[in-house]
C-alpha positions as CSV (number, residue, x, y, z in Angstrom):
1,X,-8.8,-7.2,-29.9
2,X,-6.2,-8.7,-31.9
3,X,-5.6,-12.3,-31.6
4,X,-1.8,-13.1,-30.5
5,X,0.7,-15.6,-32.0
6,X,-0.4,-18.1,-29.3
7,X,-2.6,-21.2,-31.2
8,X,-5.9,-19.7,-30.7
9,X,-9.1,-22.1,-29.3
10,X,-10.7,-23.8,-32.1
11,X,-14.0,-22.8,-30.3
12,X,-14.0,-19.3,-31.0
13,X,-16.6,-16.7,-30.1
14,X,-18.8,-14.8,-32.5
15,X,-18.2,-10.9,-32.3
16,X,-20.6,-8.9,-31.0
17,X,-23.4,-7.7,-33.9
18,X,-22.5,-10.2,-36.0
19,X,-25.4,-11.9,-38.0
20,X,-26.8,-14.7,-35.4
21,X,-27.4,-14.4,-31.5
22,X,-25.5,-12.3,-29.4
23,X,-26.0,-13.7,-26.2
24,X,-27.4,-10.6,-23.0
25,X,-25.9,-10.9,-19.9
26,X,-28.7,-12.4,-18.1
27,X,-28.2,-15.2,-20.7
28,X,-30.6,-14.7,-23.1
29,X,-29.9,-14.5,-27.0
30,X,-30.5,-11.2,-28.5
31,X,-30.7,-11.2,-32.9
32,X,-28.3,-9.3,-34.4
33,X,-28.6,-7.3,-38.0
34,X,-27.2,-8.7,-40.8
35,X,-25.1,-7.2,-43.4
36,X,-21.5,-5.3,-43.2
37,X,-20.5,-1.7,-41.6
38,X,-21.5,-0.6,-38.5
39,X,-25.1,-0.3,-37.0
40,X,-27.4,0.3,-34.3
41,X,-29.9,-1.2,-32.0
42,X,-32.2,-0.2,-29.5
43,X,-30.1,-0.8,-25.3
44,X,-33.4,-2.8,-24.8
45,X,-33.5,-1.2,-21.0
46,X,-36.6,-3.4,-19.8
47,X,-38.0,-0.1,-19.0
48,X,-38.1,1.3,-22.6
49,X,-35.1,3.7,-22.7
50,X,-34.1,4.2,-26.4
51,X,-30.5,4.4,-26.1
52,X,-28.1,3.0,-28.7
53,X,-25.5,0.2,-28.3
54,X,-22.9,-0.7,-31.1
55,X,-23.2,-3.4,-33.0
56,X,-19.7,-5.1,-34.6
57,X,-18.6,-4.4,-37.9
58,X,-17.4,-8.0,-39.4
59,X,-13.3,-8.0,-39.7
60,X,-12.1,-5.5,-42.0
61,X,-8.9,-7.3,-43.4
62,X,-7.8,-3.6,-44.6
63,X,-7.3,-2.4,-40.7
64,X,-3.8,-2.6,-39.9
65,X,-3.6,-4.6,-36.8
66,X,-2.0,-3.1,-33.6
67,X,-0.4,-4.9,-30.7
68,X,-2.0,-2.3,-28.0
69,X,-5.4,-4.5,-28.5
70,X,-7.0,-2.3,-31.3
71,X,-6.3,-1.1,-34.5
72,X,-5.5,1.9,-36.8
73,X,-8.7,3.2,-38.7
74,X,-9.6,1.6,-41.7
75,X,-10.1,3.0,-45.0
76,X,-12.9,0.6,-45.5
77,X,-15.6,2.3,-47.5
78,X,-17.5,0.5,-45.5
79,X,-17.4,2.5,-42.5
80,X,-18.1,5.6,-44.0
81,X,-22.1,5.1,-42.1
82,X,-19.9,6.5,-39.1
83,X,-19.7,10.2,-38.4
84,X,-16.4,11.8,-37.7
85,X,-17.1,13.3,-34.1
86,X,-13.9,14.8,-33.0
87,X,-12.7,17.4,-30.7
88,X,-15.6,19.9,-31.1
89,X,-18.4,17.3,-29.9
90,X,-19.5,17.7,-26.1
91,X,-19.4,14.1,-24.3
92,X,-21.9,14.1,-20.9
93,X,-20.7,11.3,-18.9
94,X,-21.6,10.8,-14.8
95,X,-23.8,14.6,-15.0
96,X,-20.3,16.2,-16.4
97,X,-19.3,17.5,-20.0
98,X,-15.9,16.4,-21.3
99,X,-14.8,18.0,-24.4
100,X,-14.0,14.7,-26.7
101,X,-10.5,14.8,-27.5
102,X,-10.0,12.7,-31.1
103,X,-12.1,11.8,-33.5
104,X,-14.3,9.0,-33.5
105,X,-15.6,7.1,-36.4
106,X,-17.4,3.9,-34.8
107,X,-20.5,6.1,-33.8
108,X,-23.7,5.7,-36.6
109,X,-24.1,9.3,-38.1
110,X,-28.0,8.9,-37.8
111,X,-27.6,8.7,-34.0
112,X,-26.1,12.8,-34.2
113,X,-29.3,13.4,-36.9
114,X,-32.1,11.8,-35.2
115,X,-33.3,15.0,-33.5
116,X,-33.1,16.4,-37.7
117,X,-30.3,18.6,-36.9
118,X,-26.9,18.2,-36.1
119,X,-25.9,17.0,-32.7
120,X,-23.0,18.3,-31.1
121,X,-23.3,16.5,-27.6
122,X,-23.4,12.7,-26.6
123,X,-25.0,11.3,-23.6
124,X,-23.2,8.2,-22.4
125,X,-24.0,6.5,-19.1
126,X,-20.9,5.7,-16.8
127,X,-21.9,2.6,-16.2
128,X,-22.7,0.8,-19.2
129,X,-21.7,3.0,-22.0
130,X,-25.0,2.8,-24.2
131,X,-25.3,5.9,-25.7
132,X,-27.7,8.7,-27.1
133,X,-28.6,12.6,-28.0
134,X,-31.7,12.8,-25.8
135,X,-30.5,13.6,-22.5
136,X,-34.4,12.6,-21.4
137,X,-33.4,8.9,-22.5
138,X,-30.3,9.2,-20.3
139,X,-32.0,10.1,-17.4
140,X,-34.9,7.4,-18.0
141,X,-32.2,4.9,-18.3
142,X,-30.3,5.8,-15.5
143,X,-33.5,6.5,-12.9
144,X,-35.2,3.3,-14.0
145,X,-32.8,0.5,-15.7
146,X,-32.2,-2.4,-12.9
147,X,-29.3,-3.9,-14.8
148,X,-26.5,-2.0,-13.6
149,X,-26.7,-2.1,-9.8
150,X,-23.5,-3.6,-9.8
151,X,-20.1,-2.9,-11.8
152,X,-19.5,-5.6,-14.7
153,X,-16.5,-8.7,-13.8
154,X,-15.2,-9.7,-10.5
155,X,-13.7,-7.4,-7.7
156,X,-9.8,-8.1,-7.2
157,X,-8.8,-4.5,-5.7
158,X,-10.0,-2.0,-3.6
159,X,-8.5,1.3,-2.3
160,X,-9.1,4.2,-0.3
161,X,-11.4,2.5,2.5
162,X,-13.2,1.2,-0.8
163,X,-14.1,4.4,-2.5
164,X,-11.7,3.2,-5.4
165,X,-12.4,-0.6,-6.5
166,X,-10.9,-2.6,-9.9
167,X,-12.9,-5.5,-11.3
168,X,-11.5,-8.2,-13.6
169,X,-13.8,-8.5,-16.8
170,X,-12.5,-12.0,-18.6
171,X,-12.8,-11.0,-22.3
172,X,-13.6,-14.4,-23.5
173,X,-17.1,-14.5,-21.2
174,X,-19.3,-13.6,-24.4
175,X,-21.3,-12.0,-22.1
176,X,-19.1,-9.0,-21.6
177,X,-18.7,-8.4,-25.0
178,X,-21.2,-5.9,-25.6
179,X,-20.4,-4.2,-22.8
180,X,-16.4,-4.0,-23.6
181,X,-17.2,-3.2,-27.0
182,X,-19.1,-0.2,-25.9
183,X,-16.3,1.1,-23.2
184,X,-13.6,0.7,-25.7
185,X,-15.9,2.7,-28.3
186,X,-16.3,5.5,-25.7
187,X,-12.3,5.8,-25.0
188,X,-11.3,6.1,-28.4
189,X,-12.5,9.7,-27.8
190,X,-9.4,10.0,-25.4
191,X,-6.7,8.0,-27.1
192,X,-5.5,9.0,-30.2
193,X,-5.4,7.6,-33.3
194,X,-7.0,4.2,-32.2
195,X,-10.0,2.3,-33.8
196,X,-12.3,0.0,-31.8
197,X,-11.6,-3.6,-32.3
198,X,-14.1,-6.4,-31.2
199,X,-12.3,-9.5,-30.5
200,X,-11.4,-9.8,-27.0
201,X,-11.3,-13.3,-26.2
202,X,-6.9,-13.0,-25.5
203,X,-6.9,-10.4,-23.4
204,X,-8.3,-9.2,-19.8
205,X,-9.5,-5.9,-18.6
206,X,-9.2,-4.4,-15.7
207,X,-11.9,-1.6,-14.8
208,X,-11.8,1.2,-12.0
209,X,-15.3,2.5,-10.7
210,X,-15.8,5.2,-8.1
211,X,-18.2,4.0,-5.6
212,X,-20.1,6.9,-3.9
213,X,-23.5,7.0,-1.6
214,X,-26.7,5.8,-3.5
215,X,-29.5,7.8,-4.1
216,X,-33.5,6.8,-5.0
217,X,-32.7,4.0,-2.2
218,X,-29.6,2.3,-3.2
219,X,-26.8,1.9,-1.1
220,X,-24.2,2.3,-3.5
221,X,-23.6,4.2,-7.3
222,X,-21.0,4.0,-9.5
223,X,-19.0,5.1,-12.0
224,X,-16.8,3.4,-14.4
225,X,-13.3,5.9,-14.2
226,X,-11.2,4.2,-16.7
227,X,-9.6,0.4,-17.9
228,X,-6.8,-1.5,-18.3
229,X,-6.2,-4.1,-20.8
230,X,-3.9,-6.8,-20.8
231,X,-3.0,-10.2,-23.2
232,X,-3.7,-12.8,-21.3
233,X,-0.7,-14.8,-23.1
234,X,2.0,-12.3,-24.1
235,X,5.4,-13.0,-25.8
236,X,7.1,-9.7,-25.5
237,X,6.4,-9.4,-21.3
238,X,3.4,-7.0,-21.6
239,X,1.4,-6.7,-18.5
240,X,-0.7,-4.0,-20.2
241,X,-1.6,-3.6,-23.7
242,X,-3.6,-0.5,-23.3
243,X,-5.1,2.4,-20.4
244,X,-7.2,4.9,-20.4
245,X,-8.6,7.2,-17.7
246,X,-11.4,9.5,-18.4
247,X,-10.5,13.2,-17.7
248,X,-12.0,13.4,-14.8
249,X,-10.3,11.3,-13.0
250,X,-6.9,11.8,-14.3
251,X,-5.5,13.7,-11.3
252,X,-5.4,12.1,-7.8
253,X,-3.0,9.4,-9.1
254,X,-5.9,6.9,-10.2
255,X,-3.2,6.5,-13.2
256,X,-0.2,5.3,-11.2
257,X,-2.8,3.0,-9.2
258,X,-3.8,1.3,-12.0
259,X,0.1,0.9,-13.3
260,X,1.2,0.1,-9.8
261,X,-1.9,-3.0,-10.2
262,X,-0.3,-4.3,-13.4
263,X,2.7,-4.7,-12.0
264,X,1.1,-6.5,-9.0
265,X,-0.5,-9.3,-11.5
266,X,2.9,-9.6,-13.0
267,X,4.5,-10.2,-10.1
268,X,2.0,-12.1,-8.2
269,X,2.9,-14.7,-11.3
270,X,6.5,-14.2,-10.8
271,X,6.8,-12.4,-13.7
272,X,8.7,-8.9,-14.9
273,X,6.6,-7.0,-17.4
274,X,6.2,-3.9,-18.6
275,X,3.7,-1.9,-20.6
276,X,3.3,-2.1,-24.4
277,X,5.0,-0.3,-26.7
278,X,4.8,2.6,-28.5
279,X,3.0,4.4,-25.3
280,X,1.0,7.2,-25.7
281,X,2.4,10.3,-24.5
282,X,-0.3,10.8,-21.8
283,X,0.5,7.2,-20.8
284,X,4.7,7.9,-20.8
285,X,4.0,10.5,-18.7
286,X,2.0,8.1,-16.6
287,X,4.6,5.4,-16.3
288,X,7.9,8.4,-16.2
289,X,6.2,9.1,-12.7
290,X,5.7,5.9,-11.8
291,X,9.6,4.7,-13.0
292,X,10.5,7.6,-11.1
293,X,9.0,6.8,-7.5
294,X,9.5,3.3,-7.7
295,X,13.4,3.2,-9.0
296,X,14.4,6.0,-6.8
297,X,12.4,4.5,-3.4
298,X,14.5,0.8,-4.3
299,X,17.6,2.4,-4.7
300,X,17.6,4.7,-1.9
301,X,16.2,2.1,0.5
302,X,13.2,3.2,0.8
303,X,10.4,0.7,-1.0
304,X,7.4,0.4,0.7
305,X,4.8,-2.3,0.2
306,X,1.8,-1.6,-1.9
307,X,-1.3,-0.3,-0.7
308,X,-3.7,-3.4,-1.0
309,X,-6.5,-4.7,0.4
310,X,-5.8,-8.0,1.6
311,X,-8.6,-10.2,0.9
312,X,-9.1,-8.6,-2.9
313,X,-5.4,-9.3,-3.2
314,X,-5.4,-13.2,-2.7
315,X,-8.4,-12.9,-5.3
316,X,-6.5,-11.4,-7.6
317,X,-3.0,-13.6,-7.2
318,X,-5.3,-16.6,-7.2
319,X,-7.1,-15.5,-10.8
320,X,-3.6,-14.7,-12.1
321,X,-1.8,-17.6,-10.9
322,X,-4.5,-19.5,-13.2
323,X,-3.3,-17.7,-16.1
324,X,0.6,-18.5,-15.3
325,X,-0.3,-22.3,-15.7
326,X,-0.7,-21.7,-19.3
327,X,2.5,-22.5,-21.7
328,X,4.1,-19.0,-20.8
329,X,7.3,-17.6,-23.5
330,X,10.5,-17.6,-21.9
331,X,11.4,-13.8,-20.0
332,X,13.6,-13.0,-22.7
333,X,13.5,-9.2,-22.2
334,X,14.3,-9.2,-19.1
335,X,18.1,-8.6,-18.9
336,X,20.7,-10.9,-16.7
337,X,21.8,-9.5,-13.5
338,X,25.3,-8.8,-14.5
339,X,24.7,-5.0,-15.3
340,X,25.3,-3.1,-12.1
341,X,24.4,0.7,-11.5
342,X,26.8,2.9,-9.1
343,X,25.5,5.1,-6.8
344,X,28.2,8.0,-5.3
345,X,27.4,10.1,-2.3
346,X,30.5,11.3,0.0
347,X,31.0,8.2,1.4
348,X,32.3,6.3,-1.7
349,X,30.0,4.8,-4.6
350,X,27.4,1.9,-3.6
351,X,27.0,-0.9,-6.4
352,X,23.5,-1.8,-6.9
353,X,22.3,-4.7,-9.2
354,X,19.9,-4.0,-12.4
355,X,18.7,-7.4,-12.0
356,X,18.2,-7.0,-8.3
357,X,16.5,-3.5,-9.0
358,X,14.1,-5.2,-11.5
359,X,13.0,-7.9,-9.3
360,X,12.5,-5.3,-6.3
361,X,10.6,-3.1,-8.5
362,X,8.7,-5.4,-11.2
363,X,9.8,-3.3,-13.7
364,X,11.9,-4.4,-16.4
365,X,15.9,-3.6,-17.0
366,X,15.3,-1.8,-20.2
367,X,12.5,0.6,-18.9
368,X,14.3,1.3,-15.5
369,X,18.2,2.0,-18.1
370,X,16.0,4.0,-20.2
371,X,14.0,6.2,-17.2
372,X,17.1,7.0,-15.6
373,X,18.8,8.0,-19.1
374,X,16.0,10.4,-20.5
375,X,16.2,11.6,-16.6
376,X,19.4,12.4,-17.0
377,X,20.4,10.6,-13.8
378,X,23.6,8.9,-15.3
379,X,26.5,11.3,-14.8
380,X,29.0,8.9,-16.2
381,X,29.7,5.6,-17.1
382,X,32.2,3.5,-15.7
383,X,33.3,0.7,-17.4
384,X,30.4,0.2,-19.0
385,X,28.6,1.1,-15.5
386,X,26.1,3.6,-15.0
387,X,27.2,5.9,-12.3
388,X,24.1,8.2,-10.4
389,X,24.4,10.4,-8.1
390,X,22.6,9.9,-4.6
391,X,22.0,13.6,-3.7
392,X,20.9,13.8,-7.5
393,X,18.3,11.1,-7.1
394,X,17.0,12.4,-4.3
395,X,15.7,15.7,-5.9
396,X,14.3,13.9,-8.8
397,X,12.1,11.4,-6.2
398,X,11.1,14.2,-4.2
C-alpha cells in the first residue's frame, strides 16, 4: 500500500517475499527467494497441498503511486514473468465460476502452464486466497488444511443474526501480510486498472465473510465476500481508500453494509469522512444509493439508527478510538455550517443546515451538494441556497 505523508515508523516491516524471513502466522519464519520480479512458492498446507502463494516483487520506483492503496501497473520489464489473465480466464472461488473481469498481471505465467498447456481457469480458495490450476489440490487443501478454521483479524461487526460478520485485519501485524497480499492479488480481477501493492503497514482492512453451517464436523464455514481498506492516518478525510465485493455477493446490499460501516468508524471517532477519490464506477454507484437513502431519510425526518450488533460495536468504537489518539489533520474538507438547503412542500419552504445534515449523516458537505446536484434534486437556487423539493425527494428515496 502506499505509504502516506504522515512521518512513517523508523521500524518498518519487510514486504512479503522479500529476500530474508517472512514470518507464518503461527509465528514461525518461512525463507523467501531472492532476486527481483515476481515468484512463487509452495502454500506449505501441513498436509501437502501444492497450491501457490505470491511472493512480493521488491518496489518498482516506475509504478505510479495511487492514493486508493495500490498502484497503476508498471511497465517494469521486470514483471513481464506474469501472465496477462484477463476477462476470458474462468476464476472458481467458494465451488462457483466467476468470469474474471480485468486483467491481471501479478499471477506467475508457469502457474497457467504447469499442466503443459494453457490454463484458462484458476482455483482460489475463499478463505485464504492461495491459488492453483488443479482443482484436486483445491479440494485437498480445503478438505484437509487446519489453518483456516477461523476468518483472519478480529470480529468488530455482525449482521443478519450473524450470517454476515466484518473482521479488522491491522495491516502492520506482519503476520497478515501474506494473507492481504494474496486477497488484494485476487480482487484486482474485479477492479480495474489496479496493480497489487505490498506495503500495508498505514492502512486497515476490513473483511466480510459469510458464515454458513459446517460440514466434515465443523460447526461453522466461511467465506471471505469482499474488503475494505482504509488509511489509518488520512489527510484528505478518507474513511475508505478502496472496496471490493466479489460478484457474488454484490446484490443483497452487502455493498451499502460495508459503506454504512465506514462511516460508522468515522463517526465513532468523531470524524466526517468520505470515500477516496476518483471512485470506481461500480463503487459510485455503490455510494449514489447509499447518498441517496441516507440524505433523503435526514432530511425528511426519517433517520433510523444503524443496524449493529451491540457488543461487536463497542469493539469496534474502542479499536477506532485508539486510532483517533494519533496526531489527526485538521477536518478541512468538511464545510462550515453556514450553507443551508431549502426544502418547499405546500406549506412554505423548511431551511435545513448542510452542516447539520453532515453531522446527522457522516457524510461530508461536498458529497451530499454534489449527490443531490447530479440527482437533479435542486430546482433552484436561492440566494445562493439550494432549494429541493419535498414531494421530489420523496420519489427519489423511495
Amino acid at each position: 500500500m502506499p505509504p502516506t505523508r504522515t512521518e512513517r515508523s523508523s521500524r518498518r516491516t519487510p514486504p512479503v517475499g522479500a529476500s530474508g524471513a517472512s514470518r507464518r502466522r503461527d509465528g514461525s519464519k518461512s525463507k523467501s527467494p531472492e532476486g527481483a520480479g515476481r515468484q512463487t512458492r509452495s502454500s506449505g498446507s501441513q498436509h501437502g497441498a501444492n497450491l501457490q502463494v505470491p511472493d512480493a516483487a521488491p518496489r518498482d520506483p516506475s509504478a505510479e503511486p495511487s492514493r486508493s492503496g495500490v498502484a497503476t501497473r508498471s511497465k517494469d520489464p521486470r514483471h513481464s514473468a506474469g501472465c496477462e489473465q484477463g476477462p476470458g480466464l474462468q476464476v472458481v472461488y467458494g465451488g462457483l465460476i466467476i468470469q474474471a473481469e480485468h486483467e491481471n498481471t501479478g499471477y506467475p505465467a508457469d502457474v497457467f502452464t504447469a499442466s503443459g498447456h494453457q490454463a484458462d481457469r484458476l482455483f482460489v480458495c475463499d478463505r485464504c486466497f492461495k491459488y492453483t490450476c488443479n482443482p484436486a489440490e483445491l479440494y485437498q487443501h480445503e478438505r484437509l488444511s487446519g489453518d483456516e478454521e477461523r476468518p483472519r483479524g478480529t470480529l468488530v461487526h455482525e449482521f443478519e443474526g450473524g450470517r454476515y460478520q466484518i473482521y479488522e485485519v491491522d495491516g502492520a501485524d506482519e503476520s497478515e501480510h501474506l494473507f492481504l497480499q494474496s486477497m488484494c492479488l485476487f480482487g484486482k480481477f474485479f477492479i480495474q486498472n489496479k496493480f497489487i501493492w505490498y506495503e500495508f503497514d498505514n492502512y486497515m482492512f476490513y473483511v466480510l465473510v459469510e458464515k454458513r453451517e459446517g460440514s466434515q464436523g465443523k460447526e461453522h464455514e466461511f467465506s471471505v465476500a469482499g474488503f475494505f481498506s482504509k488509511e489509518k492516518v488520512s489527510w484528505d478525510q478518507n474513511n475508505l481508500s478502496c472496496i471490493i465485493l466479489f460478484p457474488q455477493y454484490r446484490s443483497g446490499g452487502l455493498g451499502g453494509a460495508l459503506i454504512d460501516f465506514s462511516y460508522y468508524i468515522s463517526q465513532a471517532t468523531g470524524r466526517i469522512g468520505g470515500p477516496e477519490k476518483p471512485i470506481s464506477k461500480l463503487g459510485q454507484r455503490g455510494y449514489d444509493r447509499y447518498w441517496r437513502k441516507s440524505v433523503a431519510a435526514a432530511i425528511l425526518g426519517k433517520t433510523a439508527p444503524r443496524k449493529t450488533d451491540a457488543r461487536s460495536s463497542k469493539r469496534a468504537a474502542s479499536r477506532t478510538r485508539k486510532d483517533s489518539t494519533k496526531a489527526q489533520p485538521p477536518n478541512s474538507r468538511v464545510r462550515p455550517g453556514d450553507i443551508s438547503i431549502g426544502v418547499t412542500d405546500t406549506r412554505g419552504t423548511q431551511t435545513i443546515s448542510l452542516g447539520d445534515l453532515s453531522k446527522t449523516t457522516g457524510i461530508l458537505s461536498d458529497d451530499i451538494l454534489t449527490c443531490l446536484g447530479e440527482e437533479g434534486l435542486i430546482t433552484r437556487w436561492d440566494g445562493g441556497r439550494p432549494v429541493l423539493s419535498r414531494r421530489r425527494l420523496k420519489q427519489w428515496a423511495s
